[in-house]
N, C-alpha and C positions, 0 to 999 in steps of 0.2 A: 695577416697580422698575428703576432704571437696571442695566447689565450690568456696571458696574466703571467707571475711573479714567480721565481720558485723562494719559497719558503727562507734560502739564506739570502734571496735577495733582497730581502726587508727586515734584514735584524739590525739593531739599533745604533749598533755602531760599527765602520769596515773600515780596517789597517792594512797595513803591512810589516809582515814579519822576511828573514834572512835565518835561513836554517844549512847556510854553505857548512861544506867539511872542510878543517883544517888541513888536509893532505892533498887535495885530489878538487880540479875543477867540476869532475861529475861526482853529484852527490848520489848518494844512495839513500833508501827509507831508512835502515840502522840509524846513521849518525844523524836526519834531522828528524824523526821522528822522538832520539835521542836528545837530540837539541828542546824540542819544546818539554820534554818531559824533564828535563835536567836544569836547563838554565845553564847549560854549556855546551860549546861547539866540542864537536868530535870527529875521529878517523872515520874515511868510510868502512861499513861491515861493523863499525863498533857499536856498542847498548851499551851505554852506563857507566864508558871506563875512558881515564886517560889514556891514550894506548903507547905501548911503549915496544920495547924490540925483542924481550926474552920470547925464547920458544914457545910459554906456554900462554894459551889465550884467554886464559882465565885468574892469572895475575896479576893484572892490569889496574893500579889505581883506582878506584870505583868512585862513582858520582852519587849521592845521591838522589833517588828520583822522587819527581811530586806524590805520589802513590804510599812511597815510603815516609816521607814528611805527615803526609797529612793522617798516614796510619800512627806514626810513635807520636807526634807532636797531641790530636784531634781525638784520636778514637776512629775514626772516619770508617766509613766499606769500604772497599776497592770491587769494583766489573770491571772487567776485559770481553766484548763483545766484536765480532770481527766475520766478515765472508771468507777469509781467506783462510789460511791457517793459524791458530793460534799463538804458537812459536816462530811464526811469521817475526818480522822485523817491527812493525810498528806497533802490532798490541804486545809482542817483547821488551820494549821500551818502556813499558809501563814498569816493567819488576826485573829484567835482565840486567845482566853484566860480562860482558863477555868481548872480545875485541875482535868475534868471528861471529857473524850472525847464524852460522851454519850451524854452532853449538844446539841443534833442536836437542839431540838427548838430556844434555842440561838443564835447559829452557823448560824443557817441559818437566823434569821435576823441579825445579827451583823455588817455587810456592811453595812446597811442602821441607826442602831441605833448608833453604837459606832465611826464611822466616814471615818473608808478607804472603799471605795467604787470601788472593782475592777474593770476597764473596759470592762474584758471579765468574765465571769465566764459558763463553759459549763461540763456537767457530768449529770451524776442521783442523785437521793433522791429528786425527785417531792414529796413524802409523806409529807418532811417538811418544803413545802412552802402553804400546805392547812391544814385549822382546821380539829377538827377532824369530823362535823358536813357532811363534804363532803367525798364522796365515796373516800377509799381509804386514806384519811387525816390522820395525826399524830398530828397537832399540838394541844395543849390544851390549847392555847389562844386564840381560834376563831381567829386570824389574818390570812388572801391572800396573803402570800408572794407575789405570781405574778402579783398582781393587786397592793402592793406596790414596788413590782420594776419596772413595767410598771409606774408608775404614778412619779418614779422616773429618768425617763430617759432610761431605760432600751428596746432595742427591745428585745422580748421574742417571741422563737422559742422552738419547741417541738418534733421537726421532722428533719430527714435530708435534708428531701424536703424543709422544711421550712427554713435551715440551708443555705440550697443554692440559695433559692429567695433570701433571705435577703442581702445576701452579691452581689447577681448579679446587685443588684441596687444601687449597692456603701457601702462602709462600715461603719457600724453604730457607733456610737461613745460609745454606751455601749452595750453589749450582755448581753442577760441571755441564757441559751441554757439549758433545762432541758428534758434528751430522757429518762429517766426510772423513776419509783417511787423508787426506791433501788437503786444498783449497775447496772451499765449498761450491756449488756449480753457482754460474751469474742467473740471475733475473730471467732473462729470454730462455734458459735453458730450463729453468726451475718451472717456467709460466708457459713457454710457447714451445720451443724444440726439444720435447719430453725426452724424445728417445737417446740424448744426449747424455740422461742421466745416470745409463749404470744401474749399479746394486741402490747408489741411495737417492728413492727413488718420494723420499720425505724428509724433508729438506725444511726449515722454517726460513722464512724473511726475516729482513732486517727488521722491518718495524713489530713482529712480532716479538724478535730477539731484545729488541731496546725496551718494550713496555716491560716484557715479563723481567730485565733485569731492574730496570728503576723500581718496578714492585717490591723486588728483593731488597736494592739497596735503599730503599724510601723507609723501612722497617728500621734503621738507624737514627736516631736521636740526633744525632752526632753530625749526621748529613755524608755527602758519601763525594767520590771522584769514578763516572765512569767514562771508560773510553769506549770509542765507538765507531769502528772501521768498514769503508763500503772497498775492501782490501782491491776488487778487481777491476776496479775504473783504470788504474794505474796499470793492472796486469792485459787489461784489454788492450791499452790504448798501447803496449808496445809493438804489437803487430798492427797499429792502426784498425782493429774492429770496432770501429764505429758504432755499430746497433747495438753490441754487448756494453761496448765504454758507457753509451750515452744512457742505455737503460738502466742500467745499475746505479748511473746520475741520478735518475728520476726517484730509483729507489732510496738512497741514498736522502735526498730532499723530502720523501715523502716522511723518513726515521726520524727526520729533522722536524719538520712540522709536527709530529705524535709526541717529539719529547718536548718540544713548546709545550704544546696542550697539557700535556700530563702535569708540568713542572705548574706553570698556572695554576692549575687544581690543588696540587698536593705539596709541591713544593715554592712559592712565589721565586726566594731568596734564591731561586741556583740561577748559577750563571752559566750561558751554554756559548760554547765557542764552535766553530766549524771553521779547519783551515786543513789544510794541504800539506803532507810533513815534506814533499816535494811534488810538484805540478808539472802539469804537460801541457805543451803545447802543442793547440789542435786549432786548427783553422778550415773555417768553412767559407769556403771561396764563390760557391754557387750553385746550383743545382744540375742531376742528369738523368736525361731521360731515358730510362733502361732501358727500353725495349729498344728503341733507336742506337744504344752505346751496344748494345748485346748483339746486335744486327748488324753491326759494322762491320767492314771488311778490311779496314786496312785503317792505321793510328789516325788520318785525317779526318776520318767516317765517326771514329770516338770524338775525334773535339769539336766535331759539329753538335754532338749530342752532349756536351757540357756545356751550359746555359752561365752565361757571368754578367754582374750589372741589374740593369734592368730589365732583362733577356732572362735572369734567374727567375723571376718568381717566389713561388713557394713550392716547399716537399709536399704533396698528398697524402701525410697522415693523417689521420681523424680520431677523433678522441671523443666517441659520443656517448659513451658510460662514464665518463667523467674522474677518473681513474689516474688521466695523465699521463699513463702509457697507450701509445696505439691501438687504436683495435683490429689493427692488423700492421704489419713488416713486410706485407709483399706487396708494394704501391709503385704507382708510375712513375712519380718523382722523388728523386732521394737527394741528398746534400752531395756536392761537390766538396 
């Protein structure tokens, strides 16, 4: 039997939303990640803009977004918290405009040039806040992003270690938080298959990432909008890795239940949504028994050893620290 509920499966109320693009049957995260932050449908690849036909992709009719409303109209904070990259497409959507989502040089100064300047912002793609002149750098305008959001107000942290000085000393009134050059590593790599991880090798979680920003933005009067991406369930799930998709789910639910709690305590009046700016379909058809599928000698010997029905059972993971992830990924039975 399952163990219980995840966390968005008991929030108070469950809809359905249509975040299609007006161009193209396949959406992309730009235009509907786009769509919920706007209140309008868009091209795929496009943040925040009509999109139209001239060459250049950054003249494009602009939208404006919720982020930006509730900053001119409210006073409000703006966070941008995200696993993936921050110039990514969906926490881009919170402040971009652009009818290319590839514009990262842009994106990534656009806080600082075009005028909403979010209070929290924490994720990877450090590559697009150095020229390219320094190891590692993308950018091709010789600009330091870090040295202009530090000079902006910004504390800039790079580590989880540093993640949690920062905040231990009281909460700073802007964050920059940047732990990857790319996409930040998933959950199983950050928890279980270390060696995965390269140079950064301290990394913070989501749920560590969502409390320390609600700290920051909870310091507003005014009350705040933050967004808050589990970026790689989506990136997982297009080669179908299941164990990274489904763990970074869990993670994901656990961020969920921490900003329940938190908001209760500190904040009653916010409202928290969890949706999908585009969803996948994944289906779990049955279970298989590896050693028996791994031992096979030929495609019939594999579909002997995938269990469907009441021939499925249950996967063998166990959860006896009470944590909700595994306590272990190397088990006899796994999902079909």
């Amino acid at each position: 039997k399952t163990n219980g509920y995840f966390a968005i499966d008991q929030m108070e109320a469950i809809g359905l939303i249509q975040t299609s693009s007006v161009d193209s049957i396949m959406a992309d995260s730009a235009n509907t990640a786009s769509a919920l932050n706007t209140g309008h449908k868009s091209s795929v690849n496009a943040l925040g803009v009509y999109a139209d036909t001239s060459p250049d992709t950054l003249d494009d009719p602009r939208q404006e977004t919720l982020a930006e409303m509730l900053k001119r109209t409210r006073g409000m904070s703006i966070g941008i918290v995200t696993t993936a990259g921050w110039t990514d497409a969906t926490p881009a959507s919170v402040f971009g405009h652009t009818r290319r989502r590839g514009d990262r040089d842009f994106l990534a100064a656009a806080p600082l040039d075009e005028g909403l300047m979010p209070e929290v912002i924490m994720g990877g793609d450090g590559r697009y806040m150095l020229p390219e002149a320094v190891a590692g750098g993308r950018r091709k305008d010789g600009r330091n992003m870090f040295d202009e959001y530090e000079a902006a107000g910004y504390t800039v942290v790079t580590t989880a270690t540093e993640l949690q000085e920062a905040m231990s000393e009281g909460a700073p009134e802007r964050l920059l938080g940047m732990f990857h050059s790319g996409d930040m590593n998933v959950w199983l790599d950050r928890n279980v298959f270390t060696d995965n991880l390269g140079d950064f090798t301290d990394q913070p979680g989501l749920v560590d990432m969502t409390l320390s920003a609600l700290e920051i933005l909870g310091q507003n009067e005014n009350g705040f909008y933050l967004m808050v991406e589990a970026g790689s369930i989506d990136k997982q799930m297009h080669p179908l890795d299941q164990e990274r998709a489904l763990s970074d789910l869990i993670e994901l639910d656990n961020a969920v239940a921490a900003a329940i709690e938190w908001a209760a305590v500190n904040a009653p009046d916010t409202l928290i949504v969890v949706t999908a700016d585009h969803g996948h379909g994944y289906e779990v058809y049955g279970t298989v028994d590896v050693e028996m599928f791994n031992a096979a000698e030929d495609d019939a010997g594999k579909r002997k050893a995938i269990r469907v029905y009441d021939a499925a059972g249950f996967p063998t993971y166990e959860d006896a620290d009470g944590d909700f992830f595994p306590d272990t990924w190397d088990v006899s039975i796994v999902f079909a």
